[in-house]
N, C-alpha and C positions, 0 to 999 in steps of 0.2 A: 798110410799110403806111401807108396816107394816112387821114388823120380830117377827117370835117368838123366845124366847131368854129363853134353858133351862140350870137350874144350873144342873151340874151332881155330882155325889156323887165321894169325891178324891177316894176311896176303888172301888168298882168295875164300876164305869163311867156310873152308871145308871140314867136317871133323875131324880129329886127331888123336883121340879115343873117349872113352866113355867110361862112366862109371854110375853105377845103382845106388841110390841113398835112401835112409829112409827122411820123410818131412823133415824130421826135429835137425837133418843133417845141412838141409838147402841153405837155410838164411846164412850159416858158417859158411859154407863154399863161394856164398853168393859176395860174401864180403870180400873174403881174399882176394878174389876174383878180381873184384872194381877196384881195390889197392892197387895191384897190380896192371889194369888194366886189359884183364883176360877177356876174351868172347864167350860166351857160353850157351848154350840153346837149353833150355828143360823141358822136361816134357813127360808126363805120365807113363810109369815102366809098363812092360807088359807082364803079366801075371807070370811067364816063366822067363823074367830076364833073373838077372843074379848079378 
């Protein structure tokens, strides 16, 4: 299964860009993420994201 994975903006929680992963990719980004502090929204790609 593939997720899309957006950063959102810390000021009004707007997206910022996006990127498609696959599952085994999530829990890595997920991590970085909370070190840092990041926002992130996920959410099931659509069969023709990339």
């Amino acid at each position: 299964m593939r997720f899309e994975i957006l950063r959102l903006d810390d000021v009004s929680g707007t997206p910022v860009d996006s990127t498609v992963v696959d599952a085994a990719s999530v829990n890595r980004i997920v991590q970085q993420a909370a070190a840092i502090g990041q926002r992130l929204w996920i959410r099931p790609a659509d069969a023709t994201a990339s």
